[in-house]
Chimera marker file (.cmm) of the C-alpha trace (Angstrom):
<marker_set name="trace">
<marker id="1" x="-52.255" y="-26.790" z="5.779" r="1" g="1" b="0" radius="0.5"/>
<marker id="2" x="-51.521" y="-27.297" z="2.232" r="1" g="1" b="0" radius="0.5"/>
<marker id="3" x="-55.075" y="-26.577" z="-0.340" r="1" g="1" b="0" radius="0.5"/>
<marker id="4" x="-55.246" y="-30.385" z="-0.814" r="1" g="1" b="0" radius="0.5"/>
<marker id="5" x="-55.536" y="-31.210" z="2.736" r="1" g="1" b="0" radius="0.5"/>
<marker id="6" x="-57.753" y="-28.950" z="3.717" r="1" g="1" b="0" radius="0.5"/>
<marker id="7" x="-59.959" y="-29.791" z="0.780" r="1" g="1" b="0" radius="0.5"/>
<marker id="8" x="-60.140" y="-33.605" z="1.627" r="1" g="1" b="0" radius="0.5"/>
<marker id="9" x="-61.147" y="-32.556" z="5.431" r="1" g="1" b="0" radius="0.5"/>
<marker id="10" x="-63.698" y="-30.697" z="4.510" r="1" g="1" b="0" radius="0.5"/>
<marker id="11" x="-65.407" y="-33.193" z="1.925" r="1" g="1" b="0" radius="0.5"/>
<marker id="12" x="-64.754" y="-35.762" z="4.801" r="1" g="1" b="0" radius="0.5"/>
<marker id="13" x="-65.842" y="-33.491" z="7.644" r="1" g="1" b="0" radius="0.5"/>
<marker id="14" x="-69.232" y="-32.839" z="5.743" r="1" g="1" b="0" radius="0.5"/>
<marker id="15" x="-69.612" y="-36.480" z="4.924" r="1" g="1" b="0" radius="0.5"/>
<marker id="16" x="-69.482" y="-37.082" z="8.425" r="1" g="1" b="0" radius="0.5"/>
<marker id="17" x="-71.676" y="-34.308" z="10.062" r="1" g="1" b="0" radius="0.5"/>
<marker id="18" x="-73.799" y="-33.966" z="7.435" r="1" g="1" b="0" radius="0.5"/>
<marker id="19" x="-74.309" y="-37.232" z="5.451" r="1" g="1" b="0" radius="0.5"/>
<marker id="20" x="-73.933" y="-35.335" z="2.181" r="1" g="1" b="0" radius="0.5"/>
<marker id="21" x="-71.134" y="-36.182" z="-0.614" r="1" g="1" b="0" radius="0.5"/>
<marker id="22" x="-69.628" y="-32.710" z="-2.001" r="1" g="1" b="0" radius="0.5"/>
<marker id="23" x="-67.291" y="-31.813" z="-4.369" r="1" g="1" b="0" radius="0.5"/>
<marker id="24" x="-64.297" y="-29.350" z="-4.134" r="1" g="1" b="0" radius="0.5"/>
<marker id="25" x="-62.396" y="-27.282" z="-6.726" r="1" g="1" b="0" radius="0.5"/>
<marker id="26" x="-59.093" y="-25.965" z="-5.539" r="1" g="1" b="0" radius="0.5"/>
<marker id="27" x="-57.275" y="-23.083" z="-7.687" r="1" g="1" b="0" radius="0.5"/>
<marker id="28" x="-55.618" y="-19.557" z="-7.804" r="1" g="1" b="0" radius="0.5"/>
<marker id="29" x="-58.500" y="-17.834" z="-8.453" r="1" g="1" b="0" radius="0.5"/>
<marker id="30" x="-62.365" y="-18.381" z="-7.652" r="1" g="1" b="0" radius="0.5"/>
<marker id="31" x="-63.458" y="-18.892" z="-11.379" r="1" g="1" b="0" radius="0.5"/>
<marker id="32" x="-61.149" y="-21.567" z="-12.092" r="1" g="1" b="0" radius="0.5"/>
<marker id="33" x="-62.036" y="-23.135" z="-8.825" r="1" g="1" b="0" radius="0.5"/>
<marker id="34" x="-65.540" y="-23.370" z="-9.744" r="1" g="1" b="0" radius="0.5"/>
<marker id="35" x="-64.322" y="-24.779" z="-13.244" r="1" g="1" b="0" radius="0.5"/>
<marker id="36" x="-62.808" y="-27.122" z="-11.841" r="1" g="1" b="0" radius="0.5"/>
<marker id="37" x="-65.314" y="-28.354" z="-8.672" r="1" g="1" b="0" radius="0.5"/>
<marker id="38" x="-67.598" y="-28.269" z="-12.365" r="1" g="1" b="0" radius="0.5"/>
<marker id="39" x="-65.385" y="-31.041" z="-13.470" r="1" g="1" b="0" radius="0.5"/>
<marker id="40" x="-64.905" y="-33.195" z="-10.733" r="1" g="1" b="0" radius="0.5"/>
<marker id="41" x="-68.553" y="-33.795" z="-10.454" r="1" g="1" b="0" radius="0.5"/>
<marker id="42" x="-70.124" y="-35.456" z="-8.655" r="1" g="1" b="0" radius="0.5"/>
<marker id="43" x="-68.858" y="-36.085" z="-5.755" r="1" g="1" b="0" radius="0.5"/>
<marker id="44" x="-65.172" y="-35.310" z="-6.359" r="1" g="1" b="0" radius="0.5"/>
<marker id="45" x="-61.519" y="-33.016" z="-5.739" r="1" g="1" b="0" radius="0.5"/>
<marker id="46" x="-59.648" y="-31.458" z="-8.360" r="1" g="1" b="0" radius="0.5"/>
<marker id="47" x="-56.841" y="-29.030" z="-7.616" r="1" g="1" b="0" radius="0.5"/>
<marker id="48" x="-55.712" y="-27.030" z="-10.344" r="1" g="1" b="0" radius="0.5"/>
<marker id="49" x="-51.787" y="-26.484" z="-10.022" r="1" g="1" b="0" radius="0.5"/>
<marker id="50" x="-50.853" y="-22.468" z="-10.080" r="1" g="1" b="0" radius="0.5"/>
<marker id="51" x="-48.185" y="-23.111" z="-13.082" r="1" g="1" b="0" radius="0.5"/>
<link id1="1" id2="2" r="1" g="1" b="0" radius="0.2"/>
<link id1="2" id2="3" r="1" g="1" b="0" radius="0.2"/>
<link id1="3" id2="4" r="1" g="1" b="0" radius="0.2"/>
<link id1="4" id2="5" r="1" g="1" b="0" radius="0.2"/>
<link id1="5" id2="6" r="1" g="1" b="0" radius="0.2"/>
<link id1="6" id2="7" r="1" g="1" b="0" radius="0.2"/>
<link id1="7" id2="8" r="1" g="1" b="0" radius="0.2"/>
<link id1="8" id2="9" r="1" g="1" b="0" radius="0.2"/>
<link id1="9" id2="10" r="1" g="1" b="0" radius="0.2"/>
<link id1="10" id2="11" r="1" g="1" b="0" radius="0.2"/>
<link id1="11" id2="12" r="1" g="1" b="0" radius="0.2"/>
<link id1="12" id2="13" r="1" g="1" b="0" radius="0.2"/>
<link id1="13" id2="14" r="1" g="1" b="0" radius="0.2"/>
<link id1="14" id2="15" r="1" g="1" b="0" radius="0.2"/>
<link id1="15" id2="16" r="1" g="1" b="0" radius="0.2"/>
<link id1="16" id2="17" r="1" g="1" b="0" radius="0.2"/>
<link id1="17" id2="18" r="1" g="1" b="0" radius="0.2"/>
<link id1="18" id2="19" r="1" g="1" b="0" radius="0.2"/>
<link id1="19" id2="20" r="1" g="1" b="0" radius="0.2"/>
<link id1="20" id2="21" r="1" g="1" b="0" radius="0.2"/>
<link id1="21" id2="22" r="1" g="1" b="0" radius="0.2"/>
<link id1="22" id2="23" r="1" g="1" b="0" radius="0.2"/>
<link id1="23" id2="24" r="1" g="1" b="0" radius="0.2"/>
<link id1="24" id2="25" r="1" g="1" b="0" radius="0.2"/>
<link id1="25" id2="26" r="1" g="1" b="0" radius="0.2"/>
<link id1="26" id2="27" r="1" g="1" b="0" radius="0.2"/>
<link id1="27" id2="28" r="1" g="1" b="0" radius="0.2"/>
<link id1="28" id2="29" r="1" g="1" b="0" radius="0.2"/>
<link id1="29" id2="30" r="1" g="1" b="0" radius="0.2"/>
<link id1="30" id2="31" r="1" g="1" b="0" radius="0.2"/>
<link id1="31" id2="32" r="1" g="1" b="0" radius="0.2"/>
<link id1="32" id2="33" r="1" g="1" b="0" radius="0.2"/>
<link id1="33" id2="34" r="1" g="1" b="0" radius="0.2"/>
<link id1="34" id2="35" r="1" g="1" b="0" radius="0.2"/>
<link id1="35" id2="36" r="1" g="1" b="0" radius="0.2"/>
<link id1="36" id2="37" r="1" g="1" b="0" radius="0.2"/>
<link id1="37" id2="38" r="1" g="1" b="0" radius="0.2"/>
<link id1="38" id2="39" r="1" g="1" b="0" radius="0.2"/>
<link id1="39" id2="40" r="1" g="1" b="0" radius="0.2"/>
<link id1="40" id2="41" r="1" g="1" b="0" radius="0.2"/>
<link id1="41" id2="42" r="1" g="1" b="0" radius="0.2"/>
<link id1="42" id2="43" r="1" g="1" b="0" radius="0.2"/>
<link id1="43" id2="44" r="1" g="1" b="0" radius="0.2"/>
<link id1="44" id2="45" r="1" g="1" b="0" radius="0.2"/>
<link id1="45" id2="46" r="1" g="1" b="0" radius="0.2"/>
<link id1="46" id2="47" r="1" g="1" b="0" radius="0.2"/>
<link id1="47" id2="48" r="1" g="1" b="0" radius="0.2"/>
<link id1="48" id2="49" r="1" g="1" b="0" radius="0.2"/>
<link id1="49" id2="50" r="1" g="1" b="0" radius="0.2"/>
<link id1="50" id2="51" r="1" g="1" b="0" radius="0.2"/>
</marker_set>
């Protein structure tokens, strides 16, 4: 499925199984991903559009 979707299972799929809170950065490449899981702290999504 689309980045987005998959991102929000996974945080939700975690919350559930795990009892943890997580936060997911969704982008081209791995660095910017990590910037931006850095921003959506804590406990957060931010997808960074590839334009």
């Amino acid at each position: 499925g689309p980045p987005e979707v998959v991102a929000r299972r996974l945080r939700a799929r975690v919350q559930a199984e795990v009892g943890l809170a997580i936060t997911v950065g969704v982008a081209r490449t791995k660095f910017l991903a990590k910037v931006a899981s850095g921003v959506a702290k804590p406990d957060g999504l931010l997808v960074v559009p590839p334009d």
